[in-house]
Structures are given as C-alpha cells and as structure tokens.
N, C-alpha and C positions, 0 to 999 in steps of 0.2 A: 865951831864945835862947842859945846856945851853938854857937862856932867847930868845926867842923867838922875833925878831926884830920888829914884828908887833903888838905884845902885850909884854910890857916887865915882867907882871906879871905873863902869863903862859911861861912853860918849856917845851921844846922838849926833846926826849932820844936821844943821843948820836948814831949816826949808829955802829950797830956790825957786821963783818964780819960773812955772814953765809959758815961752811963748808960744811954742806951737804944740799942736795935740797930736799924739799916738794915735796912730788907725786903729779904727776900731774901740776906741776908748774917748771917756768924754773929759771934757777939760778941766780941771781938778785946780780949784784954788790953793793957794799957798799957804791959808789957813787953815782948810779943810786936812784930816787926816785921810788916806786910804784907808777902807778897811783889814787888815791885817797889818795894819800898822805899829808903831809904838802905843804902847797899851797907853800911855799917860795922852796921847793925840798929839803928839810932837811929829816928827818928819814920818814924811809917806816912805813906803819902800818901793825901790823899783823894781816893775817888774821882772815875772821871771821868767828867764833865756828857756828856747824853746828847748825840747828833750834833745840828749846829744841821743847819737845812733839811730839807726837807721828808723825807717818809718811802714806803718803798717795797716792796709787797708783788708776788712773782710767782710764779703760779700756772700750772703749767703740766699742761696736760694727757695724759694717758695715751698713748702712742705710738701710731697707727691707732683713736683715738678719732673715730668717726661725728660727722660735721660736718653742719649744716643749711644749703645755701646759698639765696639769695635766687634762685638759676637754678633749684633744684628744683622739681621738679613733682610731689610726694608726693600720693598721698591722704593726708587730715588724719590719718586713725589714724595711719599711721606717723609722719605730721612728729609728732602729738603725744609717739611714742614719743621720738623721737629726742630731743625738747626737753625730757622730762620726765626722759632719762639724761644731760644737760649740764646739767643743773637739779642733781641728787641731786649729781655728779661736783665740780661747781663747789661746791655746800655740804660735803659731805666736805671736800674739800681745806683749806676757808676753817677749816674747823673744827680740824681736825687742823694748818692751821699756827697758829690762837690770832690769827687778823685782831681788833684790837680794831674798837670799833666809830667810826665814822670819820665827823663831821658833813660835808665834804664831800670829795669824791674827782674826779680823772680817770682813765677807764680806757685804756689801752692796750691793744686786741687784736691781737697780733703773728703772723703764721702764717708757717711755713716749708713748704713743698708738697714732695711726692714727683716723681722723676725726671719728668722728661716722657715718655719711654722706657718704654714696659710692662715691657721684661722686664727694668728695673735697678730698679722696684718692690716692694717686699716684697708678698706677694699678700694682705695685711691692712692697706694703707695707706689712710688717708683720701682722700676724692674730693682730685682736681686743681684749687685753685682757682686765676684767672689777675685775677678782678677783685678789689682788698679790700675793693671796700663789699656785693660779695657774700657778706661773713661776717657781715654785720649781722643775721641770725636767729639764727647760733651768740651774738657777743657777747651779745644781750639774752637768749639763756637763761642765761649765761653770769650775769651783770644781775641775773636773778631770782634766781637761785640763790644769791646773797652775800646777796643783798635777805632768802632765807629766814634764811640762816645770821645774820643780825642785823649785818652788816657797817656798812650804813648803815640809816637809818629807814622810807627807801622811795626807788626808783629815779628818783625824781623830779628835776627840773633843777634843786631848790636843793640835794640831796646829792652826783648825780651832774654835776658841770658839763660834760664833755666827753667825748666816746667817741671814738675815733681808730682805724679798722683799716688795718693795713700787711702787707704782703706782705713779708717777706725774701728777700734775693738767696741763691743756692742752692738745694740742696733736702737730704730728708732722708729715708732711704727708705721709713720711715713715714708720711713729715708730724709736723710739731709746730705744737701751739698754745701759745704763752702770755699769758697776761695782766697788763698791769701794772697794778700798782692806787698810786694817788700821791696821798697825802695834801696837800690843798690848806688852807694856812690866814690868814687877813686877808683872806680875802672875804667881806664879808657882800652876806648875799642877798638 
C-alpha cells in the first residue's frame, strides 16, 4: 500500500501481476492503467460485479406487425399463418438479442394501439385492440417462439410463472408490441 500523492491520507493497492485473463477482456499489464482507473495511472480497478437484481429482456416487435386477437374469427389456415410469423419473428429477435437461457421467467406483454381515428392511422397499422387479455393468442405465440429459440426449457408453469398483458395509454400510429421477459430467481418450484 502506498499514499496517494494527491491526497496523502487515501491509499492506493499496490499493482498485482495478473496470470490469467478475464473472459471477455484482454490482458492488461501491470504497468498499464485501466481506463477509469487512478487518475495519477497507479493501480487498475477491478471490475464491476454484475447488477444485483433481477434481469430484463425487451423484445419488441416490428412496427404494423399482424396481431392474433382472442375477438378474431380467422379460418385456422390463416390464424395459423399469423402464429406461425409471431413464432419465427419472436425467435429471430430472442436469437439476435443473445436471450440466454432463463430457468424461470415472467413475461410482460405490453401493447400500444394505433389512433382510434382511421385517417390518423398509418394504413399498415396493426388491428385496434381495446381489451389486454385479448392479446393472449399473440403473447402465447410470442411463448412458443422463445420456447423454440431455447430461452426457457418449455413454456410450462414452472419456467414461465406469470404472463401479464397491458394496454398502454396513447397510441402509436403503427401499434407497437413489446415484451418483457424478467428473470425470476429463489423460487423454487
């Protein structure tokens, strides 16, 4: 330990040579400072611990992305279509943001609706929805589609604990969906 020249009453640590390197980071000599280090280029700090509490992924969907509501009345070919491009849409994204895989989760499906007003509508906006648990067909392909992307093991009620859909105040001339995915941990199941 050694006084610190520009306060002599705080102490610096002494540099230790490191042997092996931290994932993800390159090997930092012992005379080299870290950046955010001691201003004067004395000891590196060590990094910092990841954030406590819990973790949170959002995934939001494509602006006038085709929604499945629970008021639809599709023949099956099409609902299947529509579920099987929130399926594909929902695994793309999980995949491209790098979701690790998560023992247990609660989702949050959040949607924002287009004007109520037709002609302040973009003329590619998603249906108008007015109830939230009429989005429980999008959420569960939504569900499936992490389920493919290997997010959780299977959509089941000891990975997935909780689904919640909400309507946001405003609107958006598209619609937007997003989903929050919130890693839950000390429960056991």
């Amino acid at each position: 330990m050694t006084p610190c020249p520009h306060n002599p009453a705080a102490v610096t640590a002494t540099p230790v040579p490191r042997t092996a390197a931290v994932p993800g980071d390159a090997a930092i000599s012992p005379d080299v400072a870290r950046p955010g280090g001691h201003p004067a280029g004395g000891a590196a700090t060590p990094p910092a611990p990841p954030p406590a509490g819990p973790r949170t992924w959002v995934i939001e969907l494509p602006a006038g992305t085709v929604l499945l509501t629970s008021n639809h009345r599709l023949h099956r070919m099409k609902a299947h279509g529509i579920i099987q491009d929130l399926k594909n849409t929902a695994t793309t994204i999980a995949r491209v943001m790098r979701i690790p895989r998560l023992e247990r989760a609660e989702v949050l499906v959040s949607y924002l609706p287009p004007p109520r007003v037709r002609a302040k509508r973009h003329p590619l906006a998603s249906a108008r929805v007015e109830d939230p648990d009429a989005l429980t067909p999008t959420g569960k392909a939504l569900i499936d589609g992490l389920t493919q992307a290997h997010v959780w093991e299977a959509d089941t009620r000891r990975h997935v604990l909780r689904v919640t859909h909400q309507l946001e105040p405003g609107s958006c001339p598209r619609g937007r969906l997003r989903m929050y995915i919130t890693e839950v941990c000390g429960v056991e199941g």
